[in-house]
Every structure is written in structure tokens, then in C-alpha cells.
C-alpha positions in Angstrom: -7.6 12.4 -7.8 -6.6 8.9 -8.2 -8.7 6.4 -10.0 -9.2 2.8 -9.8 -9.0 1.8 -13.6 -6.4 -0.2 -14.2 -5.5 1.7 -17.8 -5.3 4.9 -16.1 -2.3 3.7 -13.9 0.4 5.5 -16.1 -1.9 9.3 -15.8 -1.9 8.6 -11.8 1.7 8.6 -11.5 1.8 12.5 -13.5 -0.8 13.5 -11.6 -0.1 17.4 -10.8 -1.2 18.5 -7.6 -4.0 21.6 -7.9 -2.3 25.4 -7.3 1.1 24.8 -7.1 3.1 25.2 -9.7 5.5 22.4 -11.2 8.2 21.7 -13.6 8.2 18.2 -14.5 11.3 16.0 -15.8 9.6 13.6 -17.5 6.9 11.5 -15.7 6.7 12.6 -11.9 10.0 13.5 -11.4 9.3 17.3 -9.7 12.0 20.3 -9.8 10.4 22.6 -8.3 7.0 23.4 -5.6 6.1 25.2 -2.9 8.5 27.3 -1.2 9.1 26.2 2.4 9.9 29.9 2.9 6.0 30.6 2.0 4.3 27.1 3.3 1.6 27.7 6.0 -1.6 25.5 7.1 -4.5 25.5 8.3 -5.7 22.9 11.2 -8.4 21.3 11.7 -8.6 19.5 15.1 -10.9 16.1 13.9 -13.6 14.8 16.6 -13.0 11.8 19.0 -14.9 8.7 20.8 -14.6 10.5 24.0 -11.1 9.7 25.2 -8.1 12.0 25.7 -6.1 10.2 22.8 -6.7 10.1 19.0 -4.2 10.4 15.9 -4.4 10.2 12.5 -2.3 8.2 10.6 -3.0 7.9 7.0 -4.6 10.3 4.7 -5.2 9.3 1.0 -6.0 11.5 -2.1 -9.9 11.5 -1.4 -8.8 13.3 2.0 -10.1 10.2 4.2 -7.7 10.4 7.5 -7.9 6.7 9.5 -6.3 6.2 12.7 -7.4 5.8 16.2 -9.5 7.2 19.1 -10.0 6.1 22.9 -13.1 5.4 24.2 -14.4 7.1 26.9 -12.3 6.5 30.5 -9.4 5.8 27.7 -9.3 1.6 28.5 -9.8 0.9 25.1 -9.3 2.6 21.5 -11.0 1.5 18.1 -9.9 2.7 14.7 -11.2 5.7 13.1 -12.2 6.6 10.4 -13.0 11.2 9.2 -14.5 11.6 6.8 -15.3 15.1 5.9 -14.2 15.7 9.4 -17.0 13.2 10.6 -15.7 10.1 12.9 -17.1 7.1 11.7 -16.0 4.3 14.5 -15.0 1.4 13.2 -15.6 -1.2 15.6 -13.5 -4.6 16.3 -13.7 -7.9 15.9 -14.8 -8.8 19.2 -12.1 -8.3 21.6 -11.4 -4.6 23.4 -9.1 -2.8 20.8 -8.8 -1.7 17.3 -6.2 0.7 15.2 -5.1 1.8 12.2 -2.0 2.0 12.5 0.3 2.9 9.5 -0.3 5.2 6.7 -2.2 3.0 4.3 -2.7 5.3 1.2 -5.3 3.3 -1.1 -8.2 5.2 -2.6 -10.1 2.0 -3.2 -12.8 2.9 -0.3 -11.3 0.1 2.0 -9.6 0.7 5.1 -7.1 -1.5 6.7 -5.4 -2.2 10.5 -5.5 -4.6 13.2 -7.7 -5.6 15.6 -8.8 -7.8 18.7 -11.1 -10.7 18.7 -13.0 -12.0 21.5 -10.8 -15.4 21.8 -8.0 -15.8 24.3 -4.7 -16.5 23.1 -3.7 -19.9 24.0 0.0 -19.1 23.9 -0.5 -15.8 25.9 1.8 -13.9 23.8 1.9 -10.2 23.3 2.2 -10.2 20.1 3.0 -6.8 17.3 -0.3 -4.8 18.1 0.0 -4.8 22.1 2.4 -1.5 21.7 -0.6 0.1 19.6 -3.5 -0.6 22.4 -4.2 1.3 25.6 -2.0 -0.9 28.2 -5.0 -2.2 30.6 -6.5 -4.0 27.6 -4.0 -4.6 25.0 -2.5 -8.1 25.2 -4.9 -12.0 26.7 -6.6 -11.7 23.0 -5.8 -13.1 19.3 -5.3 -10.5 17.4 -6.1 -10.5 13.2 -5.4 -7.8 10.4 -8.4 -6.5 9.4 -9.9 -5.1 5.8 -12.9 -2.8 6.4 -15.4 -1.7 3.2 -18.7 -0.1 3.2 -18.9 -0.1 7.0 -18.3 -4.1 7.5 -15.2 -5.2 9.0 -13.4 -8.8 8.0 -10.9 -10.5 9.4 -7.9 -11.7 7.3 -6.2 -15.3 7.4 -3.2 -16.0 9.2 -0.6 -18.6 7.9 -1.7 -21.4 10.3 -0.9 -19.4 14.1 -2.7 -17.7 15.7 -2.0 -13.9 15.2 -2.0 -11.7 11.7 -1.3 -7.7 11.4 -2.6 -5.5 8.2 -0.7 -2.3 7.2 -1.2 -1.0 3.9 -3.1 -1.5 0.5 -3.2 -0.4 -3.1 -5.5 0.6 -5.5 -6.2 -2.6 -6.8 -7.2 -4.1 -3.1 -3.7 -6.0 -2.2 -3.4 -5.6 1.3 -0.2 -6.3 3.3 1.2 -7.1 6.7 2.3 -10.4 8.6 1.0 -13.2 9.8 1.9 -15.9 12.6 2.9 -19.8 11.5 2.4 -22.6 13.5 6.0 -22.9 13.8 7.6 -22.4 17.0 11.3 -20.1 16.3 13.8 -20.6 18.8 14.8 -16.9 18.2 11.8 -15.8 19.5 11.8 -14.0 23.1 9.2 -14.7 25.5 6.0 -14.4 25.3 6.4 -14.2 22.1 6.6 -18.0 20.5 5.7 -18.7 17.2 7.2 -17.6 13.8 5.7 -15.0 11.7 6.2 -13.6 7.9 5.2 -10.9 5.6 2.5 -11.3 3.7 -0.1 -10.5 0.9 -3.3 -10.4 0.2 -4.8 -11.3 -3.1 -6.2 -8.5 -5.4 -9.7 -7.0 -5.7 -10.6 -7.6 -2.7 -9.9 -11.2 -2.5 -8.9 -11.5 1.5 -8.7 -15.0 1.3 -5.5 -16.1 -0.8 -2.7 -15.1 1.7 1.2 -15.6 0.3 3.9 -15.1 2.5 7.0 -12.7 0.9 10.3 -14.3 0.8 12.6 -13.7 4.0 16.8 -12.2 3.3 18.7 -16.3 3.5 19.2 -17.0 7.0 16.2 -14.7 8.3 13.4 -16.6 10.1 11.0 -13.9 10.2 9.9 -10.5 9.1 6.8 -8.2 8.1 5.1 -6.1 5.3 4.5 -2.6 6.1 3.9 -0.6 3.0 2.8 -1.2 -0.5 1.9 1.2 -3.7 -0.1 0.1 -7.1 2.9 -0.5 -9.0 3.2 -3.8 -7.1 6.2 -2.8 -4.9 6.0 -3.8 -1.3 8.3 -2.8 2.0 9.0 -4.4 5.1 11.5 -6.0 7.2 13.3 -9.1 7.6 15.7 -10.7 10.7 15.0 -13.4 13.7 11.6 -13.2 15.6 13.2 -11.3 18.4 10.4 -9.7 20.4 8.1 -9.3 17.5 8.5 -5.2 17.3 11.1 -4.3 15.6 14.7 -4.6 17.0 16.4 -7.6 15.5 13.3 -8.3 12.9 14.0 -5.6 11.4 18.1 -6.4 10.9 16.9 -5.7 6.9 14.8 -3.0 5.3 13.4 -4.8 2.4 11.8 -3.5 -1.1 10.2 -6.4 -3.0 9.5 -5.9 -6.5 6.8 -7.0 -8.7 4.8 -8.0 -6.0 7.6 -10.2 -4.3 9.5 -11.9 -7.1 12.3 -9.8 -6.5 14.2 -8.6 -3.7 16.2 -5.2 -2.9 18.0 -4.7 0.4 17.3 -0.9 1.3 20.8 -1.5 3.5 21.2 0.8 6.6 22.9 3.7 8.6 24.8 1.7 10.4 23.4 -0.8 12.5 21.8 -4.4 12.2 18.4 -3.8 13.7 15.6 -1.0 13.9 15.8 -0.5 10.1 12.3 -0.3 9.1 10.2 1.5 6.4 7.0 2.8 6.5 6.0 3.8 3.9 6.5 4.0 -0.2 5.2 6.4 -3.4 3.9 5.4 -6.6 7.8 6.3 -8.1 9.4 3.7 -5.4 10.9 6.2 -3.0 10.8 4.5 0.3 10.6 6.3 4.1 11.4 4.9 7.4 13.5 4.8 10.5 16.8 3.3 11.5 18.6 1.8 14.1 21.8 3.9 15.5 25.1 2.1 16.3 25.0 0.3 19.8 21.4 1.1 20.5 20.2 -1.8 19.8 17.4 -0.7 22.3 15.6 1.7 19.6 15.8 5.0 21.7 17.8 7.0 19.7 16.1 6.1 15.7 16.8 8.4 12.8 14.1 9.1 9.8 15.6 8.2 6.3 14.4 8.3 2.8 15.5 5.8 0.3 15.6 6.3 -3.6 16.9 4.1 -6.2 19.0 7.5 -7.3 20.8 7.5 -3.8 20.0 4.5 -1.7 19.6 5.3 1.6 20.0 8.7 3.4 19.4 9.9 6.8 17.1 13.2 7.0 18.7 14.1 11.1 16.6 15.7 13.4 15.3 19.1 14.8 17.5 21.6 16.2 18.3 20.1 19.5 16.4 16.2 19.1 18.7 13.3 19.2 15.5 11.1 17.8 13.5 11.3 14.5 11.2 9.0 12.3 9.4 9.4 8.9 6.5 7.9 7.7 4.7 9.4 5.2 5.4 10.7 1.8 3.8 11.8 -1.5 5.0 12.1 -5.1 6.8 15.7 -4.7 9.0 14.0 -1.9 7.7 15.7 0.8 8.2 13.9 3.7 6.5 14.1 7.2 7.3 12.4 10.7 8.1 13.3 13.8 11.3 14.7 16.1 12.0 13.8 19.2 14.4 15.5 22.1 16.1 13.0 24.9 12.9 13.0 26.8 10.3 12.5 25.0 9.0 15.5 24.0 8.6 15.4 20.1 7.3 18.0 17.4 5.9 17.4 13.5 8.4 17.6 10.9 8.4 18.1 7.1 11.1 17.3 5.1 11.7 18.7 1.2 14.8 19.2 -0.4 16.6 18.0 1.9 15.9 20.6 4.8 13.8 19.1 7.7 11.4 22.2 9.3 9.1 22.0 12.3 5.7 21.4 11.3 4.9 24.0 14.2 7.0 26.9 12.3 3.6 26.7 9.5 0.6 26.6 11.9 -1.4 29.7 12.7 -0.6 31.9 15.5 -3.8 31.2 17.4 -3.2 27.4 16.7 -1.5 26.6 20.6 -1.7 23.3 20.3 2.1 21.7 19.6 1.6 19.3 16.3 3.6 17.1 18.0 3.6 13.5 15.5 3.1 14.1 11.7 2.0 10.0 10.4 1.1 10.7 6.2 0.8 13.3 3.6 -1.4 13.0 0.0 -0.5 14.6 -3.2 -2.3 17.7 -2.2 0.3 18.4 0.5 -2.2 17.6 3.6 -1.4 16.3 6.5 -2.5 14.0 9.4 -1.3 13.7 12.5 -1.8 14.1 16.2 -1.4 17.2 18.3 -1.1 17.7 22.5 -2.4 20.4 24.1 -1.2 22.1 27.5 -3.2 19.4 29.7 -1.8 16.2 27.6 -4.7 16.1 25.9 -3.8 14.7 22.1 -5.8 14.8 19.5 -6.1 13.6 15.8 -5.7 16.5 13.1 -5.7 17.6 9.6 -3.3 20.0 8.2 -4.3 21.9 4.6 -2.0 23.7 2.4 -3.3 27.9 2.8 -2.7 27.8 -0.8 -4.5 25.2 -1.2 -7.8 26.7 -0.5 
């Protein structure tokens, strides 16, 4: 669907999605597509490495899902990649663990996440990727974004610490994340020591020029999490804090034109938690926020952020008091996942601003619950994870029936 010619950039945002029909106001802007009253999907439940955990959490318009799968004896997990609904693992560099972890979206054939090398860490901290790893193995080990391409897997550079995390990437091979400096920030909380910033890699596949993104003035800290091939990038920016979220993320951030400009996405409400996750080739940008005096993250809520409207929360499921979004395409569909006040949490789609349970669309001998949706190409499909009876979760694929 999407190409990699730099001339054909302008045809890639009008792109119109096969069997549905549209009504366009000028480029991309869509009035009107599938009815949620008529949506339904087929699953596809994709293969594992043998452990009783896998999810997919990007899909891309050449239908290649990437996320994670445990090993055998579920220890250890590596990142995944189905293609044509074969598992291709793949691999680490050196250590235990492997993932990737947010919906990357580039069509460019190169895959990107985090993963562990075999060296200690000489600072012993946690670090971003331990709440992404199996708990027996997921900290004692440096941990480096990754860019994988034709089945190798390279490390990319940190800013001079020790640790480095890789989200997303474009068509044009910029890759994003953050990266640790060798400074040590007195807002950090233990173990957690050093300083880190959001990042960029250069273009066309060019791992090795690393540039951090400017922080909000008086932030010490923050991370890249999204990117699309107009240059615009999304992250976070705050105090080191713990190095997930929380006060890090006391800003949502869109930087334009590859970081010489910044927009504050604001928030609903509170000064931490307010992170996106993802952005379309128009700009609109998805995420979760904090909620008033929970600075603790329990009780999030799923926005979507347009230049039209600013921020705007999307709510929950009928009885869920948590929600978060992280993938959307260019019809502004919107998938994620809804949560009640113990933990149990079900797929969502959101489109015109009505939220539905993913589960509402599956077929009727489907009895697994879709419990996390994680991205969602132009074609309307779907990756996510799904738990059956046991607790067994597994990665799947949802397709569009009319869509076949």
C-alpha cells in the first residue's frame, strides 16, 4: 500500500483503503466508512515460541504484526516477528530478553524494539524495558534499542550511559526512542540513576547519528515513542522519576519537523501519566492519561489528540474505570484496551467518537476474550493479544469480513 519513494509521499496520505467506501474532504480527511453497526472480523490466532504469552503489537500496511513471544517454561520472551502468519524469532543481543514493544508502523522492511545484551549493568538499574520482560530475567543486563533488517539485528547508540530504548520508525528509516546520558539526575528514584532523553535516529538507515529531542524548560528528562513520515515525532517530557512513566511523562509532546518545533499535547487533568503512543500520517496523536490524584497510574484514560480539537478523552467500557489507546490509522479508528477495577480488560475500537468492545465483532465460535487491542493499518486489521479460559494469551490478527 505504502511506498518508499520519497515523491510518492503526497499519494500515501490519500491512500483509500480497498472495499469500503469513502467520501473524502480534501486530502485524507474521511466522512464516512464502515458502519460499526455492520463491522465483524475474522481471527486469526498467530503461532508462538512455546510459551503461554505472546502479543502483537504493531501491524503495518504490508500486514507484518511484531511483538513478543515466551520461550518455552515462559523465563524469557524474544520479539516476534508474523509474517504471513509465520513466526520469525528474532533473537537478542546477547542477554535473556527481547520485545517489540509499541506499534511501530514503517513499511520500510525494518523492525524496531528493545533488547538485552549479555553485559551486566554496572549501575544495577532497572531501567524502561524491565516492565516489558518476563520478571525472573528482566533486569542485571544493559539494555539497547534495537533496528532489525533482513534477519540481522543491530544495536543502536546511546547518548554516553549505558541504556537506550527504540519505539517507532518511518518510511524513510528514522527510528525513535531514548537513550541514557552519563549524567547522574538527582530526580531520579532508585535504582534508576542516570539521565535519559528522547531521541532520533538518522534517515535511511543510518543507526549511527543519534540527536536527542529538546526537553519542555525545566524538564530533565523524557522519551520518543511514536513517529510518522511527515517528520512529526511524540513522546514525553518531565523529571527522571522512576523511568516509566509517572512524572516523566508530566508533558505529552508533539515535535514538528523532526524536532525543531515543539507542541504541548496538554492533558485531562493531571501532571503525570500523559503519554502518547502512537501518531498517523495527518498528525492525529493517541495515548493515555493520568487521572487527578492518581499519581500511581491505576486508573489511566485513552485519548486522541487532533490539531482540530486538542486533546479529548475517549472513556471506557460499560463498567471499566481504566482505558488506553495505542494504535490508529488514517480513518481515525482507534484501538486499545479497557480495563475494569481488577484487572480484567477487553479490546476496544473507537470511531466517531463511540468506543465498542472489540469482542461484540468476533465470531461466535471465536471463545477466546480479545482482551488488548495494540495497532490497526489502513485496511482496518488488527493486532492484539487474546486469553483464553486457562490464562493462556496469545498474539492475534483481526481482518475486516468485508475485507476479504
Amino acid at each position: 500500500m505504502k511506498t518508499t519513494k520519497p515523491h510518492l509521499n503526497h499519494l500515501r496520505l490519500c491512500r483509500i483503503p480497498l472495499a469500503i467506501s469513502l467520501v473524502l474532504i480534501g486530502c485524507g480527511l474521511f466522512a464516512a466508512s464502515q458502519s460499526d453497526d455492520t463491522r465483524s472480523y475474522r481471527i486469526i490466532d498467530l503461532p508462538s515460541l512455546g510459551g503461554t504469552n505472546s502479543r502483537a503489537n504493531s501491524i503495518n500496511d504490508r500486514d507484518w504484526l511484531a511483538g513478543y513471544s515466551n520461550l518455552t517454561g515462559d523465563q524469557t520472551r524474544h520479539a516476534t516477528l508474523w509474517r504471513d502468519n509465520k513466526l520469525t524469532d528474532l533473537g537478542t543481543l546477547g542477554g535473556p530478553n527481547s520485545n517489540v514493544t509499541w506499534p511501530f508502523q514503517s513499511n520500510s522492511g525494518i523492525v524496531v524494539g528493545i533488547a538485552q545484551t549479555a553485559t551486566p549493568d554496572p549501575l544495577g538499574e532497572a531501567w524502561s524495558s524491565a516492565a516489558f520482560y518476563p520478571g525472573a530475567t528482566g533486569t542485571g543486563y544493559i539494555n539497547l534499542g534495537f533496528v532489525w533488517k533482513n534477519g540481522n539485528m543491530h544495536a543502536l547508540p546511546t547518548l554516553g550511559g549505558n541504556n537506550g530504548f527504540a519505539t517507532a520508525a518511518n518510511d524513510a528509516g528514522r527510528v525513535v526512542g531514548w537513550a541514557e546520558t552519563p549524567v547522574h539526575d538527582s530526580t531520579c528514584v532508585p535504582p534508576q540513576q542516570l539521565q535519559f532523553l528522547p531521541v532520533i535516529y538518522g534517515g535511511d538507515y543510518d543507526r549511527d547519528n543519534v540527536k536527542a529531542l529538546p526537553l519542555e524548560q525545566g524538564d530533565t528528562s523524557g522519551a520518543a515513542t511514536g513517529i510518522n513520515d511527515r517528520g512529526q515525532i511524540v513522546g514525553i517530557s518531565g523529571i527522571c522519576d522512576q523511568a516509566v512513566g509517572r512524572y516523566t511523562a508530566r508533558h505529552a509532546l508533539l515535535w514538528d519537523k523532526y524536532g525543531k518545533k515543539i507542541v504541548d499535547l496538554g492533558n485531562l487533568g493531571a501532571p503525570y501519566w500523559n503519554t502518547p503512543t502512537n501518531i498517523n500520517q495527518r498528525g492525529d496523536v493517541v495515548g493515555f492519561a493520568g487521572a487527578p490524584n492518581d499519581p500511581d497510574g491505576n486508573f489511566l484514560q485513552a485519548f486522541i489528540w487532533t490539531k482540530e480539537h486538542g486533546m479529548q478523552g475517549l472513556g471506557f467500557l460499560a463498567g471499566d474505570v481504566h482505558s488506553e489507546a495505542y494504535g490508529i490509522n488514517e480513518r481515525r479508528e482507534v484501538v486499545g484496551l479497557s480495563c475494569d477495577g481488577n484487572g480484567n480488560c477487553r479490546a476496544f475500537i473507537w470511531h466517531n467518537g463511540v468506543m465498542r468492545d472489540l469482542n461484540d465483532f468476533k465470531p461466535a465460535d471465536y471463545t477466546k476474550t480479545l482482551e488488548q487491542a495494540r495497532d490497526i493499518n489502513d485496511e482496518g486489521e488488527i493486532g492484539g493479544r487474546a486469553i483464553d479460559a486457562n490464562g493462556v494469551r496469545t498474539a492475534f490478527r483481526a481482518i475486516p469480513r468485508d475485507d476479504e
